[in-house]
SESERO-900047 format. One record per atom (N, C-alpha, C, O): residue in three letters; residue number from 1; x, y, z; atom name. Coordinates in nm, 2 decimals. Example, Ala and Ser with C-alpha at 12.3 -4.5 7.8 and 13.67 -1.06 7.14 Angstrom:
<sites>
<site><residuo>ALA</residuo><num>1</num><c1>1.32</c1><c2>-0.57</c2><c3>0.78</c3><atomo>N</atomo></site>
<site><residuo>ALA</residuo><num>1</num><c1>1.23</c1><c2>-0.45</c2><c3>0.78</c3><atomo>CA</atomo></site>
<site><residuo>ALA</residuo><num>1</num><c1>1.32</c1><c2>-0.33</c2><c3>0.78</c3><atomo>C</atomo></site>
<site><residuo>ALA</residuo><num>1</num><c1>1.42</c1><c2>-0.33</c2><c3>0.85</c3><atomo>O</atomo></site>
<site><residuo>SER</residuo><num>2</num><c1>1.28</c1><c2>-0.22</c2><c3>0.71</c3><atomo>N</atomo></site>
<site><residuo>SER</residuo><num>2</num><c1>1.37</c1><c2>-0.11</c2><c3>0.71</c3><atomo>CA</atomo></site>
<site><residuo>SER</residuo><num>2</num><c1>1.29</c1><c2>0.00</c2><c3>0.79</c3><atomo>C</atomo></site>
<site><residuo>SER</residuo><num>2</num><c1>1.34</c1><c2>0.11</c2><c3>0.80</c3><atomo>O</atomo></site>
</sites>
This chain:
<sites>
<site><residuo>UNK</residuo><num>1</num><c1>0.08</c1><c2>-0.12</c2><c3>0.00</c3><atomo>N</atomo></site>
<site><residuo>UNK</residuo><num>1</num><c1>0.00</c1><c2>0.00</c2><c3>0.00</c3><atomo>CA</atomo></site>
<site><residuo>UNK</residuo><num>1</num><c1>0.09</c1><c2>0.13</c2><c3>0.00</c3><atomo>C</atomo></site>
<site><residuo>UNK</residuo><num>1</num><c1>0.18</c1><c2>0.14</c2><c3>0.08</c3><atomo>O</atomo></site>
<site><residuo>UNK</residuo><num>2</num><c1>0.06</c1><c2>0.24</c2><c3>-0.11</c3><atomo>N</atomo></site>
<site><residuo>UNK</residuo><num>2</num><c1>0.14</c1><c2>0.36</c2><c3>-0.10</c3><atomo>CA</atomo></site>
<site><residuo>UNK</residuo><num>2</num><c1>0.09</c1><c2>0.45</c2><c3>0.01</c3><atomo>C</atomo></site>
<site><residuo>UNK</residuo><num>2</num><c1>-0.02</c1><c2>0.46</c2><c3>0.06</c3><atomo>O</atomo></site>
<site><residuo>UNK</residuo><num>3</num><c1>0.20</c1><c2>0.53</c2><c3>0.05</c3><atomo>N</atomo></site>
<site><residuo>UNK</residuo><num>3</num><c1>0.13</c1><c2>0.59</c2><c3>0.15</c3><atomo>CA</atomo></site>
<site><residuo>UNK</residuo><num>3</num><c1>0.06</c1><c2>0.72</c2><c3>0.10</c3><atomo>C</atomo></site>
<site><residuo>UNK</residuo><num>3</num><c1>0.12</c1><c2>0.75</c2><c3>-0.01</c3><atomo>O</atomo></site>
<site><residuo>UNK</residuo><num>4</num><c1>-0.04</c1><c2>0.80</c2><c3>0.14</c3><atomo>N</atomo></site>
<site><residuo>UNK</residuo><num>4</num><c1>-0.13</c1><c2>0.94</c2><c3>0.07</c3><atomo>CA</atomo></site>
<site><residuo>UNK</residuo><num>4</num><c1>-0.03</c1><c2>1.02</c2><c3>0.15</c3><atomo>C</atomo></site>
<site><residuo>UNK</residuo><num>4</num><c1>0.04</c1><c2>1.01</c2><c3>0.24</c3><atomo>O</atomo></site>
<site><residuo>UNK</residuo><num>5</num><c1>-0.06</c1><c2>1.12</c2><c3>0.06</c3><atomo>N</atomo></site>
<site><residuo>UNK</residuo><num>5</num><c1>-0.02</c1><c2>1.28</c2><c3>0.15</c3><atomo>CA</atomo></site>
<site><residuo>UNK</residuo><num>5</num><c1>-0.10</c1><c2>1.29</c2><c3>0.25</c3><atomo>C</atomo></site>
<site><residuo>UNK</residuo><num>5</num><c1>-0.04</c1><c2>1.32</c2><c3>0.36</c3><atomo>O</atomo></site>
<site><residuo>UNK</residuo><num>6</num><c1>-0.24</c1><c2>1.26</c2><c3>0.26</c3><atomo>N</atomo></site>
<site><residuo>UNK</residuo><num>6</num><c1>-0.35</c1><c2>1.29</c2><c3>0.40</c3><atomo>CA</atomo></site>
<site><residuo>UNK</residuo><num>6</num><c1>-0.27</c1><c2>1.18</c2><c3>0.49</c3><atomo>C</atomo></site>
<site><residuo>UNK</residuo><num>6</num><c1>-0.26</c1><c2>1.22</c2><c3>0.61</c3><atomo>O</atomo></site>
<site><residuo>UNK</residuo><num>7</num><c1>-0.23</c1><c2>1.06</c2><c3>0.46</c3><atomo>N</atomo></site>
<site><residuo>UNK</residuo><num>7</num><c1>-0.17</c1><c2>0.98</c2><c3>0.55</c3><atomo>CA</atomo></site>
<site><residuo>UNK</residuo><num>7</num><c1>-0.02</c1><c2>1.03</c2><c3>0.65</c3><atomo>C</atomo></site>
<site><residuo>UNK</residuo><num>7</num><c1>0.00</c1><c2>1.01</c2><c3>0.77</c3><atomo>O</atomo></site>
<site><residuo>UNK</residuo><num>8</num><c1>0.06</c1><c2>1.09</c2><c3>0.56</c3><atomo>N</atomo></site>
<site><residuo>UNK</residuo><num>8</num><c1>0.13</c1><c2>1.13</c2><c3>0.61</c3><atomo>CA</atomo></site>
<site><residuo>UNK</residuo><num>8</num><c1>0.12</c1><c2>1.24</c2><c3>0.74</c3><atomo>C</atomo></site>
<site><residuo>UNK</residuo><num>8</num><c1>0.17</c1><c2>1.23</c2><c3>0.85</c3><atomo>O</atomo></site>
<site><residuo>UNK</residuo><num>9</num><c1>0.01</c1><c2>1.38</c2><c3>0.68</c3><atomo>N</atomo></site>
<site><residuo>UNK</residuo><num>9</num><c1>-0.05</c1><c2>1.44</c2><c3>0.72</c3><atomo>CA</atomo></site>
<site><residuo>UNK</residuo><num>9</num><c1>-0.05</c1><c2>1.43</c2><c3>0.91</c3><atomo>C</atomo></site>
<site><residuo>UNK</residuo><num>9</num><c1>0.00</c1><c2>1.49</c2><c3>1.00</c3><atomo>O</atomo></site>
<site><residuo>UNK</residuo><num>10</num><c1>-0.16</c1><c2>1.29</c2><c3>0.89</c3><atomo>N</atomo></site>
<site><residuo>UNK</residuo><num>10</num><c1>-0.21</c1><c2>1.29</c2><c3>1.00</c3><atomo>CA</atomo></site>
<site><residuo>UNK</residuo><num>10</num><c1>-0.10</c1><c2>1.17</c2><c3>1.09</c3><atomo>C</atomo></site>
<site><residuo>UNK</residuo><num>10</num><c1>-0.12</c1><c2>1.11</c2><c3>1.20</c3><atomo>O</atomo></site>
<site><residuo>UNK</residuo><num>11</num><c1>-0.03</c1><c2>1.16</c2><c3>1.05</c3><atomo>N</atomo></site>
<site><residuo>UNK</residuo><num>11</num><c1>0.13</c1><c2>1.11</c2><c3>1.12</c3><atomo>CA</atomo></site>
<site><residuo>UNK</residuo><num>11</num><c1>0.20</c1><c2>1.18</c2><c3>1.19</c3><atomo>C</atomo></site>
<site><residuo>UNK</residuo><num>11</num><c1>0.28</c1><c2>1.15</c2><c3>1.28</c3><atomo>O</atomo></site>
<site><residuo>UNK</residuo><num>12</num><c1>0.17</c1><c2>1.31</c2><c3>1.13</c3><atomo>N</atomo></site>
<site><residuo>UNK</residuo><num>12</num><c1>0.31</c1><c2>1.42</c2><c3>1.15</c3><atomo>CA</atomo></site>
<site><residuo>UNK</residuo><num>12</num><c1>0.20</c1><c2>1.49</c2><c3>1.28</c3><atomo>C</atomo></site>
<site><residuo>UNK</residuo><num>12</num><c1>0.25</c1><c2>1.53</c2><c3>1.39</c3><atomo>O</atomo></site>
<site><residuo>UNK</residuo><num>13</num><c1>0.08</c1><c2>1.49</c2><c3>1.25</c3><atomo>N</atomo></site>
<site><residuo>UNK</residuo><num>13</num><c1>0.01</c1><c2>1.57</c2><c3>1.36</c3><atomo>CA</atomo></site>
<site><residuo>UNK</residuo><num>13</num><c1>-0.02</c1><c2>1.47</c2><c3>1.47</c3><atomo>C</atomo></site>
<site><residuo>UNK</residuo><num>13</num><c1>-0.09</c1><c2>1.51</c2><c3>1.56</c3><atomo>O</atomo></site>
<site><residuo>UNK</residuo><num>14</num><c1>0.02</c1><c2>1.39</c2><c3>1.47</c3><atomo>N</atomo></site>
<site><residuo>UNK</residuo><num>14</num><c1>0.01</c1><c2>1.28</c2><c3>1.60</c3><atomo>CA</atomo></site>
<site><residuo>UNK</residuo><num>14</num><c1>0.15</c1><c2>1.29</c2><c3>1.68</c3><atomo>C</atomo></site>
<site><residuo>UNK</residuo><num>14</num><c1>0.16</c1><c2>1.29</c2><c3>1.81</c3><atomo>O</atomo></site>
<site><residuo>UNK</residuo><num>15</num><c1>0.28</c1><c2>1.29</c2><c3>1.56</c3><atomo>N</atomo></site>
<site><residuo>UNK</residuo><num>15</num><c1>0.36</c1><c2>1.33</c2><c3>1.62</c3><atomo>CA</atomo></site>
<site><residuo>UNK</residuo><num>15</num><c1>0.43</c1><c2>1.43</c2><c3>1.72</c3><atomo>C</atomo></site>
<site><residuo>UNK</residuo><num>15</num><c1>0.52</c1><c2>1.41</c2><c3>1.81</c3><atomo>O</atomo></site>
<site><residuo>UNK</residuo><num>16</num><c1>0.36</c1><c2>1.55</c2><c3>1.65</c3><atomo>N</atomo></site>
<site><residuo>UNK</residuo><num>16</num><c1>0.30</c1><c2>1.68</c2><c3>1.71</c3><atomo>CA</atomo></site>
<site><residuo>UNK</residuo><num>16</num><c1>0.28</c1><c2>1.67</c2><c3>1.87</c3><atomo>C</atomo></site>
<site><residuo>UNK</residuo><num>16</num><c1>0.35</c1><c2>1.68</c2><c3>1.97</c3><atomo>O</atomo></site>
<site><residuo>UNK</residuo><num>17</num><c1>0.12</c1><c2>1.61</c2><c3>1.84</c3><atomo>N</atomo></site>
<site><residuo>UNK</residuo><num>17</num><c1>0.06</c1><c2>1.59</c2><c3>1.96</c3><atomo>CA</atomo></site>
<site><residuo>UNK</residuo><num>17</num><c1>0.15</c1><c2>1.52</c2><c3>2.08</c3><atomo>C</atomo></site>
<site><residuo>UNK</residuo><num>17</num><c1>0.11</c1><c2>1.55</c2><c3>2.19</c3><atomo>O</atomo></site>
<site><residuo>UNK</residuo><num>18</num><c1>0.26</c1><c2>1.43</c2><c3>2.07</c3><atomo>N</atomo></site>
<site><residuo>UNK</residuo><num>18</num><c1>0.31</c1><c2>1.34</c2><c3>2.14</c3><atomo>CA</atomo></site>
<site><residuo>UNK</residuo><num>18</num><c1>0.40</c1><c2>1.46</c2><c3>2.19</c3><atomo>C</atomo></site>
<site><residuo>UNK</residuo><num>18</num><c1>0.37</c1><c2>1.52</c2><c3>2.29</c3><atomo>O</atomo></site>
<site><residuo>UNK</residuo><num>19</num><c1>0.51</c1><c2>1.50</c2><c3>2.12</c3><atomo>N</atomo></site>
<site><residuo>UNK</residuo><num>19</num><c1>0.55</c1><c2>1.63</c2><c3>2.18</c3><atomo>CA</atomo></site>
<site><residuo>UNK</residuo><num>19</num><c1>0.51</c1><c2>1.66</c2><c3>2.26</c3><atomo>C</atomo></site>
<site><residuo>UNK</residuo><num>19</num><c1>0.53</c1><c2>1.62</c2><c3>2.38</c3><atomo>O</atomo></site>
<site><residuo>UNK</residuo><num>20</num><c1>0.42</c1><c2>1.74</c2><c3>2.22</c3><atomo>N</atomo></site>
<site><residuo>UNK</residuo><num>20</num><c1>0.35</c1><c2>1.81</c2><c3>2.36</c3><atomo>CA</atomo></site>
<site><residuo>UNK</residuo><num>20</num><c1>0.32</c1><c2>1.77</c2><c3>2.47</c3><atomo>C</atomo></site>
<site><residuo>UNK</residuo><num>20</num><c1>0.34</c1><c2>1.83</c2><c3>2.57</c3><atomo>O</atomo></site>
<site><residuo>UNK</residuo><num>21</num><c1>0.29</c1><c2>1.67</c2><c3>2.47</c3><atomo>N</atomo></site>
<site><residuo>UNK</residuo><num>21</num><c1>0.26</c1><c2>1.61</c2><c3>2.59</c3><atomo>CA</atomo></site>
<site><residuo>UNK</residuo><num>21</num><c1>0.40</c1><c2>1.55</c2><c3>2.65</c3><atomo>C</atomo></site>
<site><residuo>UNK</residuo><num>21</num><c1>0.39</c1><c2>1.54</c2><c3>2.78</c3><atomo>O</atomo></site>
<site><residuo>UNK</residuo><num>22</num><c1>0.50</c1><c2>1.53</c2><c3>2.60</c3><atomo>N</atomo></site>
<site><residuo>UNK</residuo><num>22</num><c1>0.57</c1><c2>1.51</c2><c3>2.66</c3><atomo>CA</atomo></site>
<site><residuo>UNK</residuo><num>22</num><c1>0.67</c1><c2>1.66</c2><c3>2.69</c3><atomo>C</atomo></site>
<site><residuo>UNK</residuo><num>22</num><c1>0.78</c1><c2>1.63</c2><c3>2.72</c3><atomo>O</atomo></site>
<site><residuo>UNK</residuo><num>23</num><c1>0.65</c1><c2>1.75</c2><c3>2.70</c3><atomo>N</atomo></site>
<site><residuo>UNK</residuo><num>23</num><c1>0.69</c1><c2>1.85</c2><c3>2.68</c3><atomo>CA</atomo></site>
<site><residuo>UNK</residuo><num>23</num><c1>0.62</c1><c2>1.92</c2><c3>2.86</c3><atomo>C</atomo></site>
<site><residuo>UNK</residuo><num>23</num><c1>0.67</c1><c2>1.96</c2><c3>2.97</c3><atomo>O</atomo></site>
<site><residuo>UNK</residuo><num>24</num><c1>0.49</c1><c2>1.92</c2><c3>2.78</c3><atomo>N</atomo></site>
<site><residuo>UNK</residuo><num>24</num><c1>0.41</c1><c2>1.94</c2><c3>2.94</c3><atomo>CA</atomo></site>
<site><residuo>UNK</residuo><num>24</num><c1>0.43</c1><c2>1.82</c2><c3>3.08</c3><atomo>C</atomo></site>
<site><residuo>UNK</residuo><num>24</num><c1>0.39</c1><c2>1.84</c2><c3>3.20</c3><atomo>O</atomo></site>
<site><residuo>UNK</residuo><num>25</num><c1>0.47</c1><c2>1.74</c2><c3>3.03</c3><atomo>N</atomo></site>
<site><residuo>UNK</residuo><num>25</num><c1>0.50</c1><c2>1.60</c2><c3>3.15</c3><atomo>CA</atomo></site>
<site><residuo>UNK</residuo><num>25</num><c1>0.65</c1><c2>1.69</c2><c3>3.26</c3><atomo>C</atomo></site>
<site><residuo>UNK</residuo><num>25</num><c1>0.67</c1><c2>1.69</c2><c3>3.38</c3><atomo>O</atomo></site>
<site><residuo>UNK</residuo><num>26</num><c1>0.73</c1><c2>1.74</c2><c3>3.16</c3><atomo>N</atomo></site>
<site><residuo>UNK</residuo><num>26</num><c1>0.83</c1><c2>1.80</c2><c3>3.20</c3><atomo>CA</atomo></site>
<site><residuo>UNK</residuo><num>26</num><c1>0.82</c1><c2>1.87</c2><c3>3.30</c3><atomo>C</atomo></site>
<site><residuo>UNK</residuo><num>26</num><c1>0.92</c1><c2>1.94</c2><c3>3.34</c3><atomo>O</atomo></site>
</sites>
């Protein structure tokens, strides 16, 4: 399966999300 641009998309904003949270855990 190729990966979509929306696929990537919503990878990078998950990734995002994880940041932060680990950011605020700090």
């Amino acid at each position: 399966k190729f990966t979509s641009i929306e696929d990537i998309k919503n990878v990078k904003g998950v990734g995002e999300k994880l940041l932060v949270k680990i950011r605020e855990a700090k």
